[in-house]
C-alpha positions in Angstrom: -8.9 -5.2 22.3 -6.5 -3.6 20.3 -3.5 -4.6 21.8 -5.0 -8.7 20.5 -5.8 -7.3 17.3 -1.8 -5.5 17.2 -0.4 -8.7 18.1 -2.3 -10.8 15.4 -1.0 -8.0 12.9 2.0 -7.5 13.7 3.6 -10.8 14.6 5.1 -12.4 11.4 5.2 -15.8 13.2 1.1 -15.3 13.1 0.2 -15.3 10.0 2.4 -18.1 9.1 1.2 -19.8 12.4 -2.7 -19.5 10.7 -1.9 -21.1 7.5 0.2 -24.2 9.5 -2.8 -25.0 11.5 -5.3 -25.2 8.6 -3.1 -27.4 6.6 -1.7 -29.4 10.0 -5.3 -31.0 9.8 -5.0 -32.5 7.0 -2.7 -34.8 5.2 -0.3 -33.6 3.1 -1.0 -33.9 -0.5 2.0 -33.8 -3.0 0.7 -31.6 -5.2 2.2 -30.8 -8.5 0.7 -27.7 -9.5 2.3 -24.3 -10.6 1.2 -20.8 -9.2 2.8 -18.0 -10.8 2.3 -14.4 -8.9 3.0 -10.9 -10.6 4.1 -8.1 -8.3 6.2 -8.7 -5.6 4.8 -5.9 -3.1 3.3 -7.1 0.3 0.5 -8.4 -1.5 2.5 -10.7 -4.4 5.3 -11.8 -1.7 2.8 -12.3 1.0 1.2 -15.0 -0.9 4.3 -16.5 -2.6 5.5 -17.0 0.7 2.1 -18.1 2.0 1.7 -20.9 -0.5 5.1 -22.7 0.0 4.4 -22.3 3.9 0.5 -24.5 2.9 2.2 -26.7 0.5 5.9 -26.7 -0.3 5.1 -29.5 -3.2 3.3 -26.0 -5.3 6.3 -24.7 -7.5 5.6 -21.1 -7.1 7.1 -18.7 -9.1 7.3 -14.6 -8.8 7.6 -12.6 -10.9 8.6 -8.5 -10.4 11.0 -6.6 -12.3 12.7 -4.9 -9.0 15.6 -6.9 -6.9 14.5 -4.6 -4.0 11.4 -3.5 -2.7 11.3 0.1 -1.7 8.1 -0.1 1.3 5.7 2.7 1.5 5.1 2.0 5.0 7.6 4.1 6.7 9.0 6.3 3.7 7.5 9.3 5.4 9.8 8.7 8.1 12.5 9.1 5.8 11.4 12.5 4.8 11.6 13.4 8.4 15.3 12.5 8.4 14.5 9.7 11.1 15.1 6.5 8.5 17.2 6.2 5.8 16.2 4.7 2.2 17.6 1.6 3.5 16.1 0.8 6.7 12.8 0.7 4.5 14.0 -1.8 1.7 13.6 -5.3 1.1 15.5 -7.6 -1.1 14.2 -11.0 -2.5 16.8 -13.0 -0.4 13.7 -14.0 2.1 11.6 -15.7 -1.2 14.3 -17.7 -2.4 14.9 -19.3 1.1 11.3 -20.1 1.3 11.5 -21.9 -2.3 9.5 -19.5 -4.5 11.3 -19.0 -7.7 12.1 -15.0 -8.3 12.3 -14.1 -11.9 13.8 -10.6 -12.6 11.1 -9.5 -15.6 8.1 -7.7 -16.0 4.7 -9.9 -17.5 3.7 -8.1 -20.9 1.1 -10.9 -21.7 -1.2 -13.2 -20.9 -3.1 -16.2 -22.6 -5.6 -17.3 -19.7 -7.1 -20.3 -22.4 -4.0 -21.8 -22.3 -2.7 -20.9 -19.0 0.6 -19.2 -20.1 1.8 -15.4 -19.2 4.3 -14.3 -21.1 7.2 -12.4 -19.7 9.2 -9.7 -21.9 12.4 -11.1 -21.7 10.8 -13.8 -24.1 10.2 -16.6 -21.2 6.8 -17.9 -21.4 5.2 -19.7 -17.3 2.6 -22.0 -17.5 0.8 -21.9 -14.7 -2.2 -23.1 -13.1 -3.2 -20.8 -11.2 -1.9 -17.1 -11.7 -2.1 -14.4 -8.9 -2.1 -10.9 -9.9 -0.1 -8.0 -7.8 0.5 -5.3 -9.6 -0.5 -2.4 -7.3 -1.2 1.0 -8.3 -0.6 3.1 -11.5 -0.7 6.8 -11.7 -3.3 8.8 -14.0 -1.0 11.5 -15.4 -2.7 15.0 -16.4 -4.7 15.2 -13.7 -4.4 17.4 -12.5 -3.6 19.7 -15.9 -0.1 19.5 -16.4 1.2 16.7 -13.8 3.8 14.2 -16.2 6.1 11.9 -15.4 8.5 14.9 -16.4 6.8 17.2 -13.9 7.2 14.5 -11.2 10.8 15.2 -10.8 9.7 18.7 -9.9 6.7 18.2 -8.3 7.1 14.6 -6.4 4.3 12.3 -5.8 6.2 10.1 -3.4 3.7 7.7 -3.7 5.2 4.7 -4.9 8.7 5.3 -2.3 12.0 4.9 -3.5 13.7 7.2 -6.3 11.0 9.7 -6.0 10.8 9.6 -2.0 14.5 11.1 -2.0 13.7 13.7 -4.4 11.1 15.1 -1.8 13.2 15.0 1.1 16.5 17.1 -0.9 13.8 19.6 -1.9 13.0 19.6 1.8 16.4 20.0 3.3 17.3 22.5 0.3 13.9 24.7 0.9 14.6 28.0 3.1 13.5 28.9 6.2 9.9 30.2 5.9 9.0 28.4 2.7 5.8 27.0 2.0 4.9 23.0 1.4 1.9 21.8 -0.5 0.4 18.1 -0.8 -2.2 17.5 -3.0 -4.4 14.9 -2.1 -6.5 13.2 -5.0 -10.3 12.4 -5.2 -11.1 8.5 -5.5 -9.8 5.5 -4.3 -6.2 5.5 -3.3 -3.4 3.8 -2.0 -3.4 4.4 1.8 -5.7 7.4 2.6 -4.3 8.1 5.6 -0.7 8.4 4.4 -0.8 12.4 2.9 -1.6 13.1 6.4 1.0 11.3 8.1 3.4 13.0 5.8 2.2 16.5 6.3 2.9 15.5 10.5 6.7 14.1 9.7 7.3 16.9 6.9 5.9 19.4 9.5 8.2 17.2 12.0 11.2 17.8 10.1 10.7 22.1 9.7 9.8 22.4 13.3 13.8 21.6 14.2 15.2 22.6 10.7 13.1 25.5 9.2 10.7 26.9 12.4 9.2 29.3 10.1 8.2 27.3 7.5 4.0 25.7 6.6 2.7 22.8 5.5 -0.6 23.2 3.4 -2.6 19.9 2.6 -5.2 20.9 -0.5 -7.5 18.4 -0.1 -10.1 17.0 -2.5 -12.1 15.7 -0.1 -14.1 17.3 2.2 -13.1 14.7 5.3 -10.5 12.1 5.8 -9.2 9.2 8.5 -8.9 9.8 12.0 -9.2 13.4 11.0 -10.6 14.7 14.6 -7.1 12.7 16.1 -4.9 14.3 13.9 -6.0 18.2 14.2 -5.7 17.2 17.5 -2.2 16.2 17.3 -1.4 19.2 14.5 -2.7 21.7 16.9 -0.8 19.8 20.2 2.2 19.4 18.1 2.6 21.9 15.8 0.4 24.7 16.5 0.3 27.2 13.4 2.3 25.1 10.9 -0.2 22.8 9.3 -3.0 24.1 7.3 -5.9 21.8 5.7 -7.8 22.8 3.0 -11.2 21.1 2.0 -12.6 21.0 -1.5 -15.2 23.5 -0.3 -12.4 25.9 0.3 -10.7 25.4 -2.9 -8.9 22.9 -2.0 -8.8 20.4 -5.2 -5.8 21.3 -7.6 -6.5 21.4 -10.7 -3.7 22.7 -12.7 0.3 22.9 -11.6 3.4 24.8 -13.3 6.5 24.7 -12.9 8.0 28.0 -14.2 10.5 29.2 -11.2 8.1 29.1 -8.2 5.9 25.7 -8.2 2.5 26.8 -8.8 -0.9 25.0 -7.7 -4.3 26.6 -9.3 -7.5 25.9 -7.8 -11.0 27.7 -7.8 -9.5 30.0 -5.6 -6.9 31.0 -8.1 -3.0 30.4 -7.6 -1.1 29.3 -5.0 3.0 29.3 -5.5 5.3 27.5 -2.9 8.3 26.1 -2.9 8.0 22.4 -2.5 5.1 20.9 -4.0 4.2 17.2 -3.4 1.5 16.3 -5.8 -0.7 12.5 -5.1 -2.3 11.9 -8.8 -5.7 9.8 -9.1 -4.4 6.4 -9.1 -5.7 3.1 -11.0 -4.4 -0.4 -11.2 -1.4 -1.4 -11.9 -1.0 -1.6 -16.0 -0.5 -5.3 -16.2 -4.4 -6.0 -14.6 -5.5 -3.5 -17.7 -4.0 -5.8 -20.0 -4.9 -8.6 -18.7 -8.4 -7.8 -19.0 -8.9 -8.0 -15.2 -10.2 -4.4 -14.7 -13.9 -3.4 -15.3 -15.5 -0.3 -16.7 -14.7 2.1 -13.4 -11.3 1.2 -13.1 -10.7 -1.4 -10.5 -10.6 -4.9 -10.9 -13.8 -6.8 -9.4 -13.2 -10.2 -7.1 -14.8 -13.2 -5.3 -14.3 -11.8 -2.0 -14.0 -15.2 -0.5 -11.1 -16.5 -2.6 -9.8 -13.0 -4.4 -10.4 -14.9 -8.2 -11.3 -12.8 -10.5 -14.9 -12.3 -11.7 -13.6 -11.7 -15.2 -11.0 -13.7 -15.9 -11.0 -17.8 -15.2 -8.0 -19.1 -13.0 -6.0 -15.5 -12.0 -6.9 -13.7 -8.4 -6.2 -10.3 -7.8 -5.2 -9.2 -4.6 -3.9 -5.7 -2.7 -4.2 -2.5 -4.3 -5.5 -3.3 -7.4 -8.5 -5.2 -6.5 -12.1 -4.3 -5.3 -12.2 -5.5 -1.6 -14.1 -2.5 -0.1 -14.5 -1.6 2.8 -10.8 -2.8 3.3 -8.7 -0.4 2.7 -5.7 0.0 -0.5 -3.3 -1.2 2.4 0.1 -2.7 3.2 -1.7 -4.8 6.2 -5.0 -5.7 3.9 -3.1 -7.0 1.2 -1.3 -9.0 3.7 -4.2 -10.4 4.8 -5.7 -11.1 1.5 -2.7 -12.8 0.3 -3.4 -14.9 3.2 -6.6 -15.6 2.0 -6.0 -16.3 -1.5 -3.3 -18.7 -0.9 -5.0 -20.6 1.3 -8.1 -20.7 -1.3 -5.4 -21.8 -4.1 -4.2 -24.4 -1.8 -7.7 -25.6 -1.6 -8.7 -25.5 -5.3 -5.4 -27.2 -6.2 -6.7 -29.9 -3.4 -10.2 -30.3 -4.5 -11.4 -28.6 -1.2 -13.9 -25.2 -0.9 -11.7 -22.6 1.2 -11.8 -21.4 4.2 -13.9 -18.5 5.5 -11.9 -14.9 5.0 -9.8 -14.3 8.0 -8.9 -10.8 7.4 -7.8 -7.9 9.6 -6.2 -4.7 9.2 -4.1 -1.9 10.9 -2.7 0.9 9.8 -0.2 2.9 11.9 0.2 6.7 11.0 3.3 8.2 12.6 3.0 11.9 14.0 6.4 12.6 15.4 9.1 10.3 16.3 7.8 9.2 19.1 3.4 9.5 18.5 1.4 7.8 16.3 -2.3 6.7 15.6 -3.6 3.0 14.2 -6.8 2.8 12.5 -8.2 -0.9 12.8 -10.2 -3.1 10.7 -11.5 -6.2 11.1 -13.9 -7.6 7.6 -16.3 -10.6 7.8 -18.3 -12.4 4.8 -21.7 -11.4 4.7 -24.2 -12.6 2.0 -21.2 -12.4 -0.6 -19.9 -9.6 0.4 -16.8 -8.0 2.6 -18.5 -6.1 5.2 -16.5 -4.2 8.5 -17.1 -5.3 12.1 -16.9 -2.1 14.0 -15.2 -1.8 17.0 -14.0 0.7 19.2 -11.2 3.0 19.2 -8.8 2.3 22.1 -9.1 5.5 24.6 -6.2 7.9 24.8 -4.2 5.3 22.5 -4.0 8.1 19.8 -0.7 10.3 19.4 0.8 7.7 22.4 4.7 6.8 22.7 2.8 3.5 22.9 1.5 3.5 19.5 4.7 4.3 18.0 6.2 1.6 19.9 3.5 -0.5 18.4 3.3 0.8 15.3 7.8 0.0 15.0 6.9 -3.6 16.0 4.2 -3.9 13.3 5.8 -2.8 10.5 9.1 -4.9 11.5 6.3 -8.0 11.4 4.8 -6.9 8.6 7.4 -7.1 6.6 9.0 -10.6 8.3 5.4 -11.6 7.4 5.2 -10.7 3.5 8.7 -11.1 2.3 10.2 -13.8 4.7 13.0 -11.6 6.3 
């Protein structure tokens, strides 16, 4: 069962091969419409690429102020030492063969009346239907005294790139038998498996170079994915060097300093180590603010069955930024509802209702270079709402040289998939 559900996933010929079929039965409709997307992450690029693969007659236009797309997937490999920076970005090369129009800006505005977003180079797009990608922003001061400034000694890592290679110098230059501290944030966040991954590969990477060193994960949660799997694997792997630490332990973090040793104060009182990565509380990106596409919590609210926006007439929001529960903020579910969206646009610009949701998800945590876990997902439609089909875990697939076979396959799908390389 989850071998079919990898392949779906992680083949980039299959998500294209979905959207051929449903537009194979009908006739091909020269549409002249214009769909302009904002954010070209695996959600934006996904469905730029989507809609020229429906309907190459839909001028389609991105829009994303970076030339390169650094993935989070993979990045905490790279802290590990067993990627470079490289092997995990993405130029736009693989849009502009598939016809979707890359403009190098960032959207500052957006008149949905008239249909026109406004770019801050000074370009205005008309469009008619506008997709918004902007993934995740980062809610500084929380906790008390995390900046932007603090971030370049504290890393969050959390959007990878620049601040991804800050961790991993602090990591090679850290003695033997120093201490390593993630935070990990309350409330709805970009992959909520991923701190843990990280404190596997960081705890990967001191096993060979610094033996004597610990990881400690201050957690403000009192449970998190797959946890069972991983202390399994921590304990298997790297008995001794990975501590977790529950909010009912003291472990949310609510103050940091940076004067000489990095210090993390919670209700237990102060903790000083020497590399502290610190995961803020996290919103959508600034642009859906703006936009007026966010409601009162935070999060911007959707029709599940086409990703439009409940707020705001003619724009979608899809990935990170949306509400799509109980999928999760994730490279592979905002894959899938780029999928979707496209193929509802397709259908609006055609005069047709879409298509029932087709969506699916896998995440792949890596343990060591050679183990890894998946967590699953597959989401139906129920009475208006996204609702999960449960299925069972795979026996003895966690921590398997399998699943890190699989999980190398998916991402190198993933990414053909979403940005056509």
């Amino acid at each position: 069962m989850h071998r079919r559900i990898f392949l779906q996933l992680s083949a980039g010929a299959a998500g294209a091969g979905i959207l051929r079929r449903v537009w194979a039965a009908r006739p091909r409709i020269k549409i002249k419409a214009k769909v302009v997307v904002v954010g070209g992450g695996f959600a934006g690029a996904g469905c730029a690429i989507s809609l020229r693969r429906l309907n190459p007659a839909i001028e389609v236009t991105l829009v994303d102020p970076d030339d390169r797309y650094v993935t989070c997937p993979m990045s905490n490999s790279v802290l590990a030492g067993f990627r470079s920076i490289e092997s995990i970005s993405v130029s736009r090369l693989g849009l502009q063969r598939a016809g979707v129009n890359y403009v190098r800006d960032w959207v500052t505005s957006i008149d949905a009346q008239s249909r026109r977003a406004r770019l801050a180079g000074g370009t205005e797009l008309a469009y008619d239907r506008l997709v918004m990608a902007p993934g995740i922003r980062f809610l500084w001061g929380n906790p008390e005294g995390y900046s932007r400034d603090t971030a370049q000694a504290m890393p969050h890592a959390w959007q990878a790139g620049a601040q991804t290679e800050i961790l991993a110098a602090q990591l090679r230059g850290m003695h033997d038998g120093g201490v390593v501290a993630i935070s990990v944030p309350t409330g709805p966040m970009r992959c909520p498996p991923g701190p843990f991954e990280r404190a596997s590969l960081i705890a990967a990477f001191l096993q060979r170079a610094k033996p004597r060193s610990k990881v400690l994960i201050f957690d403000s949660n009192n449970h998190f994915p797959r946890q069972d799997a991983f202390n399994d694997a921590w304990q298997s792997l790297y008995p001794g060097m990975i501590e977790w630490i529950p909010v009912v332990d003291g472990g949310a973090v609510v103050r940091v300093a940076t004067q000489g040793k990095k210090i993390l104060y919670t209700s237990h009182g102060a903790h000083p180590v020497d590399v502290a990565n610190i995961i803020p509380p996290q919103a959508p990106g600034i642009a859906a603010v703006q936009a007026g596409l966010a409601s009162d919590h935070g999060w911007c609210p959707i029709d599940p069955q086409t990703f439009e926006s409940l707020l705001v007439a003619g724009v979608h929001v899809i990935g990170d930024a949306c509400i799509a529960d109980p999928m999760p903020k994730a490279a592979s579910a905002a894959n899938a509802q780029a999928r979707q969206c496209a193929l509802a646009i397709a259908a609006a610009l055609d005069g047709r209702e879409p298509a029932a949701p087709l969506l699916e998800s896998v995440c792949y945590s890596m343990l060591a270079r050679r183990r890894a876990l998946s967590i699953h997902g597959r989401f139906q439609l129920l009475d208006g709402v996204i609702r999960s089909v449960e299925e069972p875990e795979a026996p003895g697939s966690a921590g398997s040289e399998q699943e890190a076979r699989n999980a190398e396959d998916w991402y190198r799908g993933l990414v053909a998939d979403s940005f056509g390389v």
